[in-house]
C-alpha positions in Angstrom: 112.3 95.0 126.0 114.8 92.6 124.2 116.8 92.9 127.2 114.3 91.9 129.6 112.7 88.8 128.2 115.7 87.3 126.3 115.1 83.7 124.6 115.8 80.9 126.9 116.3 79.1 123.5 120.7 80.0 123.2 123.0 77.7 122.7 126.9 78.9 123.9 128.3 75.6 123.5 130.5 77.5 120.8 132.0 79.5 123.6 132.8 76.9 126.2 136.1 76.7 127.9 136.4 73.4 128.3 137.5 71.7 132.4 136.2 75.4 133.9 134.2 76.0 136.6 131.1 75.7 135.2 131.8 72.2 134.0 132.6 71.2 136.9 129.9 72.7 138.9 127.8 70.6 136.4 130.1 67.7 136.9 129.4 68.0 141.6 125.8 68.4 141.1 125.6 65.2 138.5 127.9 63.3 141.5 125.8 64.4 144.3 122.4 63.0 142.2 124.4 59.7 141.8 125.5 58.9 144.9 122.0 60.3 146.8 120.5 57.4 144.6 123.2 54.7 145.1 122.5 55.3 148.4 119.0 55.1 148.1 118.5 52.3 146.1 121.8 50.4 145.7 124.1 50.0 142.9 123.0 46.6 141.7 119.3 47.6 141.8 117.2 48.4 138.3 115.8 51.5 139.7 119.4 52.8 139.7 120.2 51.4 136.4 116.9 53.1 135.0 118.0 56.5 136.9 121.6 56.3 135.3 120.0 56.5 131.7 117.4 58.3 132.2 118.7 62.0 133.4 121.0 63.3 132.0 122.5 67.1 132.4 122.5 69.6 129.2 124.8 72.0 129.3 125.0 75.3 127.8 121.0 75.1 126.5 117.7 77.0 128.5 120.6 77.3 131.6 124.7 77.1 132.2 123.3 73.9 132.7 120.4 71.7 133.7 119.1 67.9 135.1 116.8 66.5 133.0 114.8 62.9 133.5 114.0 62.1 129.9 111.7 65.2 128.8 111.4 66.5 131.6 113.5 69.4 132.9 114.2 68.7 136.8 116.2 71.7 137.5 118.0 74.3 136.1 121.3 76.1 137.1 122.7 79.3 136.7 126.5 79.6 137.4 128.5 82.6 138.2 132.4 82.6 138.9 134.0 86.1 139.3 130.7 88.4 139.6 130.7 90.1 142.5 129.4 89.6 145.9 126.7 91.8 146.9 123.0 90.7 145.9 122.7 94.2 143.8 125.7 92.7 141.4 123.0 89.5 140.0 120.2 91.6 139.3 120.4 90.7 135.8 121.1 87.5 136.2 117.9 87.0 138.7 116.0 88.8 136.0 116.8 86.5 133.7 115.8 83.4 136.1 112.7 85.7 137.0 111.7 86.0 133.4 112.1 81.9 132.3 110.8 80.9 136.0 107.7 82.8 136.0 106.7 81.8 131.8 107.4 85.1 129.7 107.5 85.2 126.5 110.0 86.3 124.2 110.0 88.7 121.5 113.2 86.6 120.4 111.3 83.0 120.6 108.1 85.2 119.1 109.8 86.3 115.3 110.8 82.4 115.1 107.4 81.2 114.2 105.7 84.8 113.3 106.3 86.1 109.8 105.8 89.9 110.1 106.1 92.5 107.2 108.4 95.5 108.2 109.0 98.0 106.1 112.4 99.3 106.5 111.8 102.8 104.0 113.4 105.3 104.9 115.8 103.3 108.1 119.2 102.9 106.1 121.1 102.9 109.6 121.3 99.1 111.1 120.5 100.8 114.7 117.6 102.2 113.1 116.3 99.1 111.8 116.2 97.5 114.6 114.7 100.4 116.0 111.9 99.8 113.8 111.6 95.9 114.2 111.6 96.7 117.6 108.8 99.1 117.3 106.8 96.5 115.0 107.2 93.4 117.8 106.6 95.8 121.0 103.1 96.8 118.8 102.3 93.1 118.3 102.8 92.2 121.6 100.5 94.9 122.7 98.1 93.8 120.8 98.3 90.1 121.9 97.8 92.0 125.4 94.5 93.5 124.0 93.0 90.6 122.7 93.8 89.1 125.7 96.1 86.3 124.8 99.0 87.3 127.5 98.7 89.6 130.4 101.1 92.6 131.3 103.7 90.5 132.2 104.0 88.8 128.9 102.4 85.7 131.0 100.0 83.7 128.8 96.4 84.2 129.8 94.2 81.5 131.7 92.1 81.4 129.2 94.5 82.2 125.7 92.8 78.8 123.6 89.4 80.3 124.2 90.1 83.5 122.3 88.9 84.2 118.9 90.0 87.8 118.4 92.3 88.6 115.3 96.1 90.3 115.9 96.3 92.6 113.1 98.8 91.0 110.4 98.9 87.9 112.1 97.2 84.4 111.3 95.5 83.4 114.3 96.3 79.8 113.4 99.8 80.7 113.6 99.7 82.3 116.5 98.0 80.0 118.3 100.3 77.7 117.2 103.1 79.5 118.5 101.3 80.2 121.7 100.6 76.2 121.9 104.3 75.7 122.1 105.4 77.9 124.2 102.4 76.3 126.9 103.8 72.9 126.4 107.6 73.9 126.5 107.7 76.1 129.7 104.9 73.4 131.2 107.9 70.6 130.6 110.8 73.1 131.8 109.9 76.1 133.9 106.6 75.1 136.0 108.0 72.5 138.3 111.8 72.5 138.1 113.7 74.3 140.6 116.3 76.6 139.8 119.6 76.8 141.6 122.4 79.8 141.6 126.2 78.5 141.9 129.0 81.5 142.5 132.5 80.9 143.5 132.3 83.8 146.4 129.4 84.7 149.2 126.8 87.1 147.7 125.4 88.9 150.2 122.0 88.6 151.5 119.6 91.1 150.1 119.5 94.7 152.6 116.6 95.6 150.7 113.0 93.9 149.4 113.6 92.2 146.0 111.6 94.5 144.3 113.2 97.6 146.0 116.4 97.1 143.6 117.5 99.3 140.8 116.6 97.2 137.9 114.5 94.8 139.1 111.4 95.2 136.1 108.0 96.6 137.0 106.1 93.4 135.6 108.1 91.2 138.1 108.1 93.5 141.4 104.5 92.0 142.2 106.1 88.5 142.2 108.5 89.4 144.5 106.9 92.1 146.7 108.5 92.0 150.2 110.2 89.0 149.5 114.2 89.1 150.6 114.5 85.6 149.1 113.4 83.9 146.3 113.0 80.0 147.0 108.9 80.5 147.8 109.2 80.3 144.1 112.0 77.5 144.1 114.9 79.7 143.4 117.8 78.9 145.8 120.7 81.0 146.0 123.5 80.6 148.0 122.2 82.6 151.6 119.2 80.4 151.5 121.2 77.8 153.4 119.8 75.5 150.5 120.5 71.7 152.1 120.4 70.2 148.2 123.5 71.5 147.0 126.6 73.7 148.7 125.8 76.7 146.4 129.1 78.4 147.3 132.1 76.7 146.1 135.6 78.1 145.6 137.7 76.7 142.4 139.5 74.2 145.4 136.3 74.1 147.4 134.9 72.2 144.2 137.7 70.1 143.1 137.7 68.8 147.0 133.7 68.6 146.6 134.0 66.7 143.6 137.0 64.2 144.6 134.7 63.3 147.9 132.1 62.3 145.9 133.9 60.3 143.7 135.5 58.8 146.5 132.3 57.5 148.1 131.2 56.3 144.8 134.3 54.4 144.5 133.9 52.6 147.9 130.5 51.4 146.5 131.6 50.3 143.2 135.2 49.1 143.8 134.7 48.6 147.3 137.3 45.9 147.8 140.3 49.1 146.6 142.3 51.3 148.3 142.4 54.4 146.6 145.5 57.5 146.8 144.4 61.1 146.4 146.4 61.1 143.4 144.5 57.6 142.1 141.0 60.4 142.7 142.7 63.0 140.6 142.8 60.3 137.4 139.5 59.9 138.0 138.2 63.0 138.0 140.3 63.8 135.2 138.6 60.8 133.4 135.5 62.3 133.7 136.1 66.0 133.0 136.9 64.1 129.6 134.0 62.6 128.8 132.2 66.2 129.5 135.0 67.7 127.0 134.4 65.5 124.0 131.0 65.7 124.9 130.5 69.2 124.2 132.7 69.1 121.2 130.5 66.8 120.0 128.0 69.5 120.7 129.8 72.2 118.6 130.4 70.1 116.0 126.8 69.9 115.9 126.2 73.4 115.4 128.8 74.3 113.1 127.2 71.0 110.9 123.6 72.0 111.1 122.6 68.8 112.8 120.5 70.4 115.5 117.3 68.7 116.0 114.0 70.0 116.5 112.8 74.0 115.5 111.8 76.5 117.8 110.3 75.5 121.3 110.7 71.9 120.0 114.6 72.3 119.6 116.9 69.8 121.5 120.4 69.9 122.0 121.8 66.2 123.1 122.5 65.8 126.7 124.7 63.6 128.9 123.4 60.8 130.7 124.5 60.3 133.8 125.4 56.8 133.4 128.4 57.8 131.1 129.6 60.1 134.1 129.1 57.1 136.0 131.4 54.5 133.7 134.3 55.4 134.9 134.1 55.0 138.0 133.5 51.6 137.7 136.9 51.1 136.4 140.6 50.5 138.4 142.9 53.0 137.6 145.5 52.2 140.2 147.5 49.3 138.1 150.1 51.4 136.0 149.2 49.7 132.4 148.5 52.4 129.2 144.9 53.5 130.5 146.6 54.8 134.0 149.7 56.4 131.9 146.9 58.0 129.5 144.5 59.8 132.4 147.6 60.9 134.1 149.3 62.7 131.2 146.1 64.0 130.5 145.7 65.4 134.0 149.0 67.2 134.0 148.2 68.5 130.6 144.7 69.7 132.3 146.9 71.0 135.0 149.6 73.0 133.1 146.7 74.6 130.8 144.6 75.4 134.2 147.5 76.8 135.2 148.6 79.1 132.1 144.8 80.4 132.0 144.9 81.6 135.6 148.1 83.6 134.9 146.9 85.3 131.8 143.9 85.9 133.2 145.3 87.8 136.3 147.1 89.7 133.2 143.7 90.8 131.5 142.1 91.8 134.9 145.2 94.1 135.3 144.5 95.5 131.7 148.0 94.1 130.9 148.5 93.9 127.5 145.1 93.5 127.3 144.2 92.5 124.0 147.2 90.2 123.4 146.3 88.2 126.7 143.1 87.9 125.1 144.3 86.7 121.8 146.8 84.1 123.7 143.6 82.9 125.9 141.4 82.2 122.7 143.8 80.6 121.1 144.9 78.2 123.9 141.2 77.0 124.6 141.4 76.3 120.9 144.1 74.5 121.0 142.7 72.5 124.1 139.8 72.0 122.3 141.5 69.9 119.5 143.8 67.8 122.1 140.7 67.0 123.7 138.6 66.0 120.8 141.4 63.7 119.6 142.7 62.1 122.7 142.5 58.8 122.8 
C-alpha cells in the first residue's frame, strides 16, 4: 500500500547531481517555453516580460521537475536516463504518474495532519512496527471508504464535505481539514496540468493493454482499460509522437537540442552578433550555473529548516524563467574576465562530466564497485562546493 500511493510531497534536492541530465532536460523544456513565447509575442512586449516572471520550473518537488505560472502547476515531468526500453520496464514509474494524475491519496501525506494512537506492545522489531502502523492506517483508510469520504481508489468522493459520519479515533474537523487540502492542492497541481515522460533511449510502445501489465494496480486498471496509451488523460510519453516536446533525447541529442535553442534566442536578443559554436557552449554553461547555485540554495534550505509552508501547503522556491533568460541577453564573445570565467567553468563542467561517465561505466561493470561509488559521491560533493562558490 505504501508503495502504491507514495507522497508526491518529497524533496530529493539533497541528492541532486548537479549539470546531469535531468537538469538539463529541465533546462530544453524551460528554452523551448521561452522562445515559443518570444516568438509569439516578442521580446520587447509586457506579455513576455510578465511570462518571464511568472513561471518558473521547480525542480526535484511533486515531479523530477515541473512548470509552474505562479500557483498554478502547468505540467509536470518525469525523467528517466538509463531505465530500460521496453514499456514493461516504467510500470512503476507510470504508477506513480497514475497515482498523483488521477488524485489518490496518501497514507504518507495522511499521518502528516492525522494524530493516531498506536500501540506498539508487544512489536519490539522495527519491521514489525511498521507492520502494525501499517495495519492501523490501511484500517483508517478503510474506514474513510465506509463513511464514504474516498472511493476504492483512494479518490475523494463527489460528495466528501457533505458527510457527517465519524472515523473511529479521528476528529472529523481534522479530517476534514486534511481532506480540504488535499482538494485544493491536487485541484492546483494534478487536474489540469499535463504530465510528460523524458528517457534518454526509445521505450517501446506498449504489446499489451495498459492494464494487461504485471503490476499495473487493480484500482487503476479501470482508468486505463484498453488503453495502449496514456495522453487521453494527458500523459505523453515518448511513442505518442507528442509535438510539445522531443521526449526522446540522448545526452548529445540534448546538449544539441539545448545549444539550438539558445541559438535562436540569441538571434532575437543580440541579433546584430555572430555567434561560434564554442561562444553557445559559454552560454549554456552560464545557465547550467544559475540551475547549480540554484538548487544549492535549495539544499541549504533543507539542511537550515527554512522550508516554507506544512503539509499540502509546503513550497519549495522555484526558478523563474526570467533568470534562465538573463544571460542570454549578455555578449560573451569579447574575451574580458566574464568570457575567461564561463569558459574555465565549462572545461571544469567538462572534465567532471567526463570523470563521472568513466566511473560510472566502472560501477555498471561491478568494478570495484563500492570504491567507484565512494569516488562518485565524493566528486559531486566536491562539485557542489565549486559551484556554490564560483564567482
Amino acid at each position: 500500500m505504501a508503495e502504491d500511493i507514495k507522497s508526491a510531497l518529497h524533496d530529493a534536492t539533497p541528492s541532486w547531481n548537479g549539470y546531469n541530465y535531468q537538469g538539463k532536460v529541465g533546462l530544453y523544456v524551460c528554452l523551448k517555453n521561452i522562445l515559443n513565447k518570444a516568438n509569439e509575442a516578442g521580446i520587447n512586449s509586457l506579455q513576455f516580460n510578465e511570462f518571464l516572471n511568472n513561471f518558473t520550473i521547480e525542480y526535484e518537488w511533486i515531479e523530477d521537475f515541473s512548470i509552474k505560472n505562479n500557483n498554478q502547476y502547468i505540467s509536470l515531468h518525469q525523467v528517466k536516463h538509463k531505465a530500460g526500453t521496453g514499456f514493461s520496464d516504467h510500470i512503476s514509474a507510470i504508477t506513480t504518474i497514475l497515482n498523483r494524475k488521477l488524485c489518490r491519496l496518501s497514507e504518507t501525506d495522511f499521518i502528516k495532519y492525522i494524530d493516531l494512537e498506536i500501540d506498539y506492545t508487544g512489536h519490539n522489531l522495527p519491521d514489525a512496527k511498521r507492520q502494525k502502523k501499517h495495519n492501523v492506517i490501511s484500517s483508517k483508510f478503510n474506514d474513510m471508504r465506509l463513511c464514504g469520504y474516498i472511493n476504492e481508489e483512494n479518490k475523494l468522493s463527489a460528495n466528501w464535505r457533505e458527510i457527517e459520519a465519524e472515523v473511529d479515533g479521528i476528529e472529523t474537523i481534522a479530517l476534514k481539514y486534511m481532506l480540504g487540502e488535499f482538494q485544493s492542492f491536487s485541484d492546483r497541481t494534478f487536474t489540469n496540468s499535463e504530465v510528460y515522460f523524458h528517457t534518454a533511449e526509445n521505450v517501446s510502445n506498449p504489446n499489451l493493454n495498459i492494464d494487461e501489465y504485471t503490476g499495473i494496480p487493480e484500482y487503476h486498471k479501470d482508468s486505463v482499460r484498453g488503453l495502449r496509451t496514456l495522453t487521453t488523460l494527458n500523459i505523453f510519453l515518448g511513442f505518442d509522437n507528442c509535438q510539445k516536446y522531443e521526449l526522446v533525447q540522448s545526452d548529445n541529442r540534448l546538449v544539441q537540442n539545448i545549444n539550438v535553442l539558445i541559438r535562436e534566442l540569441l538571434q532575437l536578443t543580440l541579433p546584430d552578433e555572430t555567434f561560434a559554436e564554442d561562444d553557445i557552449s559559454l552560454y549554456q554553461a552560464s545557465i547550467c550555473q544559475v540551475i547549480d547555485k540554484h538548487i544549492a540554495s535549495r539544499h541549504n534550505k533543507i539542511r537550515n529548516g527554512e522550508n516554507r509552508g506544512f503539509g499540502f501547503d509546503e513550497e519549495r522556491s522555484g526558478l523563474k524563467f526570467i533568470k534562465i533568460y538573463e544571460p542570454l541577453l549578455c555578449t560573451f564573445q569579447n574575451q574580458d574576465e566574464e568570457y575567461w570565467d564561463k569558459f574555465c567553468m565549462r572545461c571544469f563542467e567538462n572534465t567532471f562530466l567526463g570523470e563521472i561517465s568513466k566511473i560510472e561505466t566502472h560501477i555498471a561493470r561491478n568494478s570495484n564497485k563500492e570504491k567507484n561509488e565512494k569516488r562518485k559521491k565524493n566528486l559531486e560533493n566536491y562539485r557542489r562546493i565549486i559551484t556554490s562558490n564560483y564567482k
